[in-house]
C-alpha positions as CSV (number, residue, x, y, z in Angstrom):
1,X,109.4,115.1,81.5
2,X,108.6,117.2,84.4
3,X,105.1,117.2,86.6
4,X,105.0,120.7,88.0
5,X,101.0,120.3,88.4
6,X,102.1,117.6,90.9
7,X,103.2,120.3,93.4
8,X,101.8,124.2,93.9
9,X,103.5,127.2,92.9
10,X,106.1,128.0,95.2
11,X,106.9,124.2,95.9
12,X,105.2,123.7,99.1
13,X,103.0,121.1,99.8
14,X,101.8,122.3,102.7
15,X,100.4,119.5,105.4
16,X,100.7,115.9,105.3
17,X,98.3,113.4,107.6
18,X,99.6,110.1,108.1
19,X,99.2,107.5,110.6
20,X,101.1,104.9,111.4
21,X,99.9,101.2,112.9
22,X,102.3,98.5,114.2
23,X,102.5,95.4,114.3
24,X,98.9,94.6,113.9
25,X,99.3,90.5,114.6
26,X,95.4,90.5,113.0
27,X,94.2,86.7,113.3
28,X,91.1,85.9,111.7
29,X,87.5,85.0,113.3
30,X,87.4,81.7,111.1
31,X,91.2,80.1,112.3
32,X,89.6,80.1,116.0
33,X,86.5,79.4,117.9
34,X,86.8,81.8,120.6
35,X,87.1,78.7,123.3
36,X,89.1,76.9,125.9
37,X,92.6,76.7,123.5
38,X,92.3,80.1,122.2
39,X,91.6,81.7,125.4
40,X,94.4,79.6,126.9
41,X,97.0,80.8,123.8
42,X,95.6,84.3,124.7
43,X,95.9,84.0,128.5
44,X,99.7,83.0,127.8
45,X,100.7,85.5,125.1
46,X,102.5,88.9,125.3
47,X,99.7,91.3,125.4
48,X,97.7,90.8,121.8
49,X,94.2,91.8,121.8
50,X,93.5,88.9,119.5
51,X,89.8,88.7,121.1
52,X,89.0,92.5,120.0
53,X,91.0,92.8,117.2
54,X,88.1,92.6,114.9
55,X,86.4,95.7,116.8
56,X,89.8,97.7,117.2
57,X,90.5,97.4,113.2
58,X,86.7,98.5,112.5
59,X,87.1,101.2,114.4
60,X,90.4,102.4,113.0
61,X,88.8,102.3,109.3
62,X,85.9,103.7,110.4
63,X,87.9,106.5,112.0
64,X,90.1,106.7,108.7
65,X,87.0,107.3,106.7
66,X,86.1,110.0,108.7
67,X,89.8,111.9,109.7
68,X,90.8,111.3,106.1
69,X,94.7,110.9,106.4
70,X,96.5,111.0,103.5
71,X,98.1,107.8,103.8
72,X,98.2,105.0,106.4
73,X,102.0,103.1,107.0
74,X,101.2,99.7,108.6
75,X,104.8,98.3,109.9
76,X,105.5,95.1,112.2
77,X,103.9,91.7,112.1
78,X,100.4,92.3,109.9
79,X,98.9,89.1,111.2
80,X,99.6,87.0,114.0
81,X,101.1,84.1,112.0
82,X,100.9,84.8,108.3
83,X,97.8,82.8,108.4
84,X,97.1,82.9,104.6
85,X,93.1,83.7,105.9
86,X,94.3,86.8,108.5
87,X,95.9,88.6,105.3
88,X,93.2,87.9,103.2
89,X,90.9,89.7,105.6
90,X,93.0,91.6,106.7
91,X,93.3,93.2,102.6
92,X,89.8,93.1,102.2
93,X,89.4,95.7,105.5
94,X,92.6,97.9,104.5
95,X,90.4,97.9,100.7
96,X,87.9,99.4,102.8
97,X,89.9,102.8,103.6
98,X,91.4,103.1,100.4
99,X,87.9,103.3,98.8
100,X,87.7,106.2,100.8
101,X,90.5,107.6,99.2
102,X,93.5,106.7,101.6
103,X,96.7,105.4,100.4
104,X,97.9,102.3,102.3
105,X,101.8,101.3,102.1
106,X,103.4,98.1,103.9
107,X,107.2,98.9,103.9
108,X,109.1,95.9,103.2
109,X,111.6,94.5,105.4
């Protein structure tokens, strides 16, 4: 059966939002202590804002709840090691914008 109240007369959709984040590599407050290893790991690494990436994933729901996109593809590594804690958090922030009524999809690989 056919939907036709799922697009307008005419068959445009007009405008889609979406944003896309990569390769997030989101480590959780509780797997570190902010101290002498961690910094060292950091200090050694590629580039990840693992210190900030609390504030910069706060900032990017709190800008999704206000710019609205219709959906949000997150690609790439999700957390820095699939630390069973990082995705747990990591879900429970993502819940966060699709309360606000944006879609979320993680392609698979």
């Amino acid at each position: 059966m056919e939907n036709s109240a799922a697009v307008p007369a005419g068959g445009a959709l007009g405008p889609v939002q979406f944003w896309e984040a990569t390769d997030l590599h989101y480590l959780d407050k509780s797997l570190h202590d902010g101290g002498t290893a961690f910094q060292s790991f950091v200090s050694s690494g590629d580039g990840k804002q693992l210190p900030y990436i609390d504030e910069i994933l706060d900032a990017f729901v709190y800008e999704a709840g206000i710019k609205k996109p219709d959906f949000i593809i997150l690609s790439g590594d999700l957390t820095n090691n699939g630390e069973r804690a990082s995705h747990k958090s990591l879900a429970s922030k993502l819940a966060r914008i699709e309360e606000k009524g944006t879609s979320v999809y993680v392609p698979l690989k």
